[in-house]
C-alpha positions as CSV (number, residue, x, y, z in Angstrom):
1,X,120.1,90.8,134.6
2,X,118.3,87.6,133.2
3,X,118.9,86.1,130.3
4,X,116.0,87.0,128.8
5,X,117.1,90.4,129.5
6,X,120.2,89.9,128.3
7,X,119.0,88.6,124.9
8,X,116.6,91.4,124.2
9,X,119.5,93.5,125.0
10,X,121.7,92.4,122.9
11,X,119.1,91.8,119.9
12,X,118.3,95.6,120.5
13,X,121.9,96.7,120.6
14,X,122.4,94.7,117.1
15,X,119.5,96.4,115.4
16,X,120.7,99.8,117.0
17,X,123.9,98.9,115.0
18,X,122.5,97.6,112.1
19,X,119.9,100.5,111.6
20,X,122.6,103.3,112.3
21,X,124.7,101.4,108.8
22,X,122.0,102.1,106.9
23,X,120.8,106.0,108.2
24,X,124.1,107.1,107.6
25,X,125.0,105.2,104.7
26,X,121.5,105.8,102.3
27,X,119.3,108.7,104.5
28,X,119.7,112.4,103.4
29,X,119.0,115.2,105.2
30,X,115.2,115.4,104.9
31,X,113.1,118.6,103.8
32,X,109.8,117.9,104.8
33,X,109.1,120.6,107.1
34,X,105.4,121.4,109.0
35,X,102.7,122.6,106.8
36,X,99.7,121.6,109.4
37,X,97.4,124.5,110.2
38,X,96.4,124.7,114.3
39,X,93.9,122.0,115.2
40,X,94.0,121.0,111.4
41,X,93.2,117.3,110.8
42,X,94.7,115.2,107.8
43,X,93.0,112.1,106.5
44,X,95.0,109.2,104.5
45,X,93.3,107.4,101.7
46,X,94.3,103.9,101.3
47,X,93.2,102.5,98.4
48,X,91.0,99.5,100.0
49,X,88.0,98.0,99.0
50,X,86.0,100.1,101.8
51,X,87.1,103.4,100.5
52,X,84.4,103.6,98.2
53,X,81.5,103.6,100.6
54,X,83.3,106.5,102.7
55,X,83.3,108.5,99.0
56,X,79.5,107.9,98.6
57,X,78.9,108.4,102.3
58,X,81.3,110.8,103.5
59,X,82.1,113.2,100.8
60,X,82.2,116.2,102.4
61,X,84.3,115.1,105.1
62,X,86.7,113.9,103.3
63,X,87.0,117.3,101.5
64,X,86.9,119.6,104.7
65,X,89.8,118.8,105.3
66,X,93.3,118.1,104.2
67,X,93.9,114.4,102.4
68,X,96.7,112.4,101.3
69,X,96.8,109.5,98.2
70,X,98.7,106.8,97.5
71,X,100.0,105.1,94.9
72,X,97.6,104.6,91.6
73,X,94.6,106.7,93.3
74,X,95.5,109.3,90.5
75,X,94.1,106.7,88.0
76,X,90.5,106.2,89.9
77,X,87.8,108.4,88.3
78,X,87.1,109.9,91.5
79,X,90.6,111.3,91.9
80,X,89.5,114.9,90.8
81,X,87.0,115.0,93.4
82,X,89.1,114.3,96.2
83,X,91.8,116.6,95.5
84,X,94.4,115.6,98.0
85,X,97.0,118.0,99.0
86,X,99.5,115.5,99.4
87,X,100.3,112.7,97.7
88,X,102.7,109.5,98.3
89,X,105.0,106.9,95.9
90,X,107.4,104.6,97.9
91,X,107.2,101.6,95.7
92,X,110.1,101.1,93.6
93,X,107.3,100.2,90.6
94,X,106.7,103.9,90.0
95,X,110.0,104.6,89.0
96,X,111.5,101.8,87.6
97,X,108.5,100.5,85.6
98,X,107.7,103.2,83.2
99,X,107.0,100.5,80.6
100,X,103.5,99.4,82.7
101,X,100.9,101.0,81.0
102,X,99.3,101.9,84.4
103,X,102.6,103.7,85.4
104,X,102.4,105.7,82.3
105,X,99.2,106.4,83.0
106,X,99.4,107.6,86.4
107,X,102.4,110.3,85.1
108,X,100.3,111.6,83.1
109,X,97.2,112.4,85.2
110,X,99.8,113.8,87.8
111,X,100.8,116.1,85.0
112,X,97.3,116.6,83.4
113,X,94.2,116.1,85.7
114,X,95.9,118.1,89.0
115,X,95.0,121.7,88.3
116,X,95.2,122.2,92.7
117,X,98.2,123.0,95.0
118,X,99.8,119.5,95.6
119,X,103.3,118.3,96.9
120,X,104.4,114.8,95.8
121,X,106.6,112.8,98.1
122,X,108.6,110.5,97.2
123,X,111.8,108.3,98.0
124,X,115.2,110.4,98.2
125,X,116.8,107.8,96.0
126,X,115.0,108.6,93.2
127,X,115.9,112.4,93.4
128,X,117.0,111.9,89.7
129,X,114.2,109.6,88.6
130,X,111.5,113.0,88.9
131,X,112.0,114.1,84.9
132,X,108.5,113.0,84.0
133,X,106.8,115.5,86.0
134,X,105.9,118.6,84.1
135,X,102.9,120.0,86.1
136,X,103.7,123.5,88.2
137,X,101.1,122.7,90.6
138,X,103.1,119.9,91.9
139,X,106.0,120.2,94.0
140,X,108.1,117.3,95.1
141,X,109.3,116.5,98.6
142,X,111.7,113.6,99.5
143,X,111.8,111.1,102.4
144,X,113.7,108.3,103.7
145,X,112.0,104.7,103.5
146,X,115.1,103.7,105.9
147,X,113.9,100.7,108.4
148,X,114.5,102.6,111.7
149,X,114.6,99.7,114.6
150,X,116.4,99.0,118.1
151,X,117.2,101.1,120.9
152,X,113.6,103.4,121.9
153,X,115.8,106.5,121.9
154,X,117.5,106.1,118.9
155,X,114.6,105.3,116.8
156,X,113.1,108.3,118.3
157,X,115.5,110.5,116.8
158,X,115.1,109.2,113.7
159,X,111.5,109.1,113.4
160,X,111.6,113.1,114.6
161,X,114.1,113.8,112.3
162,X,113.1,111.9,109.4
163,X,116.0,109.9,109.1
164,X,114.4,106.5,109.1
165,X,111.2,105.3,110.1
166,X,109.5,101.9,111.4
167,X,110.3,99.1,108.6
168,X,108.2,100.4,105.9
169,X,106.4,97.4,104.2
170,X,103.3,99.2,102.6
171,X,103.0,102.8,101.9
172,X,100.9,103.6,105.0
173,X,103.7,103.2,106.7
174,X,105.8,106.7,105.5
175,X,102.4,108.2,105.1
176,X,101.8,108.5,108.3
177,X,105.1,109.3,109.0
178,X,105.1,111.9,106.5
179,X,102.0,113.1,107.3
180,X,103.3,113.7,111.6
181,X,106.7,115.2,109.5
182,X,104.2,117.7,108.3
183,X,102.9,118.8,111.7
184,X,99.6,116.9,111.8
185,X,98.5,116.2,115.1
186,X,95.3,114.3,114.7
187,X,95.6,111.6,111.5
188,X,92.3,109.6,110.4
189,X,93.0,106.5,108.4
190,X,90.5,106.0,105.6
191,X,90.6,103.3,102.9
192,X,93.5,101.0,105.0
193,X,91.8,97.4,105.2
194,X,94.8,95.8,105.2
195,X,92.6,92.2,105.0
196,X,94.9,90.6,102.7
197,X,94.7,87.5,104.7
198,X,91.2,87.2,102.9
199,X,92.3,87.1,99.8
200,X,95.8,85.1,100.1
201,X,95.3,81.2,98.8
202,X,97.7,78.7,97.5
203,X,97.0,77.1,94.0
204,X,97.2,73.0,93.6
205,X,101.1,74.2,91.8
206,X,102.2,75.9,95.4
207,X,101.8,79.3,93.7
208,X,100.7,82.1,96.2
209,X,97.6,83.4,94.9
210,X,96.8,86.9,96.7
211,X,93.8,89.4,95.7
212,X,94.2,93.1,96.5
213,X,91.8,94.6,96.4
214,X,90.9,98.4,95.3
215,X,88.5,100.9,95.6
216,X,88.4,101.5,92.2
217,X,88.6,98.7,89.8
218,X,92.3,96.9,88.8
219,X,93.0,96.3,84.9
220,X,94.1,93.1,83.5
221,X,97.6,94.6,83.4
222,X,97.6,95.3,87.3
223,X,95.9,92.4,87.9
224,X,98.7,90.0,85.6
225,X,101.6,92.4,87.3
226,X,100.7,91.4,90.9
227,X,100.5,87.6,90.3
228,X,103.0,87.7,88.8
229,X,105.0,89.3,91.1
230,X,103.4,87.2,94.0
231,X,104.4,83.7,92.2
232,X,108.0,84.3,93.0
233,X,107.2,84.5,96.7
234,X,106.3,81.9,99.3
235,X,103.6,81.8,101.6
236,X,106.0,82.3,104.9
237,X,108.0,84.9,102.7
238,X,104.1,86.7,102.9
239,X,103.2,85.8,106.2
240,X,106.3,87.3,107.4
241,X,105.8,90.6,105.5
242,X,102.4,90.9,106.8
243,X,104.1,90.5,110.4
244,X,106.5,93.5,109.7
245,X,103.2,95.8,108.3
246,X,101.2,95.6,111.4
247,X,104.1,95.2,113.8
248,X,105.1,98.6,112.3
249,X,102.0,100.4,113.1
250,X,102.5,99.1,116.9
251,X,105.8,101.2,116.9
252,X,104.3,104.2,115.2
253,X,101.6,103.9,117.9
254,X,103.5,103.8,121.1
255,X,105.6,106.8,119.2
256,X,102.9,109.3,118.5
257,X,101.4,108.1,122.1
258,X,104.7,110.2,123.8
259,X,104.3,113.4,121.4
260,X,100.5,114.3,121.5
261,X,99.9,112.6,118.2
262,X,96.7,111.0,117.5
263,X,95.8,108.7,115.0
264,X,92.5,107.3,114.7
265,X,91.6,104.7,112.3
266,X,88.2,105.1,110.3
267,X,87.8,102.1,108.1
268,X,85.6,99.7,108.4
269,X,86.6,96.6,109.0
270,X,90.4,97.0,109.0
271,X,92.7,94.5,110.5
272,X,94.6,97.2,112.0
273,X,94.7,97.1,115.5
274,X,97.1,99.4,116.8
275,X,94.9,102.7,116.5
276,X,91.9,103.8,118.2
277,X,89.0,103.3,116.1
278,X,86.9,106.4,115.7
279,X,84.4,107.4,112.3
280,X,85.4,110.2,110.2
């Protein structure tokens, strides 16, 4: 055995360690279970900038079949239209930060504006965190946003199981993982540009400057929350984080590639380059 064999060893064997700490000391026995129809097709809505031309040009695809939102989509006007069956929170914003205006406000069109079948998923740690959702069309499902790494069989397990999952930096990452929990066997990726490296700058102070950019159009309080949040972080801090987002989708890859998964990704322009590109 070389050393370079030896290190990756050993590097794997202390992630293996390190990942099994955390599955058994924060993951909970998880209840998603498979809701896919036969041949049945999901498609994820990020909430990039390109999402709005697949609304004005693909419509009726994206309501043929099944969807799945993310974070403030509930706040675009065009929410009601879309109608997703399944919806995702993961970051700890949307449960901690119930003084944001915009968190307020995307409670209450959760509660109010879905008058469809939808089940909300949404980190087991904040089992207790649910008492602002009043809407009986909305049922809640929990996951676990548990960095899975190391050893290819033991991540395996926990992917399947839903025990932990690759390192999940954005909230793509358990959406696709939630959405192969639920039984989907072909996942389209709509609205993920993931082009941050655009928009990322550094100001003549050394603050981090990064644009996000939406479909739908940010408020001044988003807009103020995210700088604000950005200007306590440095650019290799970023950099890095970008690393463990599109290193993650790598491992979800070369996971669904051994169980007849397939994910295809249909934005345009995407920096994602671990899935087969293919249009809606």
């Amino acid at each position: 055995m070389t050393s370079d064999s030896i290190a990756d060893f050993m590097s794997r064997l202390g992630s293996s360690i390190k990942s099994l700490v955390k599955i058994a000391l924060y993951s909970r026995r998880c209840s998603i279970r498979k809701a896919a129809g036969e041949n049945e097709r999901i498609i994820i809505l990020g909430n990039g900038p390109s999402l709005d031309g697949t609304i004005k040009n693909d419509l009726s695809k994206l309501q043929a079949s099944p969807s799945l939102a993310v974070n403030f989509a509930a706040n675009a006007d065009e929410f009601q239209v879309l109608a997703p069956r399944y919806y995702v929170l993961a970051d700890p914003h949307f449960f901690n930060g119930r003084n944001d205006p915009n968190v307020k406000r995307l409670h209450d069109n959760i509660n109010r504006k879905v008058n469809w079948e939808m089940t909300l998923f949404v980190p087991s740690r904040y089992r207790k965190a649910m008492d602002w959702l009043n809407n009986p069309e909305v049922g809640v499902e929990y996951f676990n946003p548990i960095g899975a790494e190391g050893f290819r069989w033991l991540t395996d397990i926990a992917y399947r199981t839903g025990r932990g999952m690759p390192r999940p930096r954005n909230v793509l990452i358990p959406s696709i993982m939630i959405a192969i929990l639920l039984g989907y066997k072909e996942i389209y990726l709509a609205g993920a540009d993931h082009s941050w490296m655009k928009t990322i700058s550094v100001d003549d102070c050394n603050r981090v400057i990064s644009v996000q950019p939406h479909f739908y159009k940010d408020n001044d309080d988003e807009k103020n929350r995210v700088a604000t949040t950005y200007m306590n972080y440095r650019l290799h801090d970023i950099v890095h984080s970008f690393y463990v987002a599109f290193k993650a989708y790598h491992e979800i890859a070369a996971y669904s590639a051994t169980h007849n998964i397939h994910i295809y990704n249909a934005t345009p322009g995407s920096f994602i380059d671990a899935f087969e590109r293919r249009r809606l």
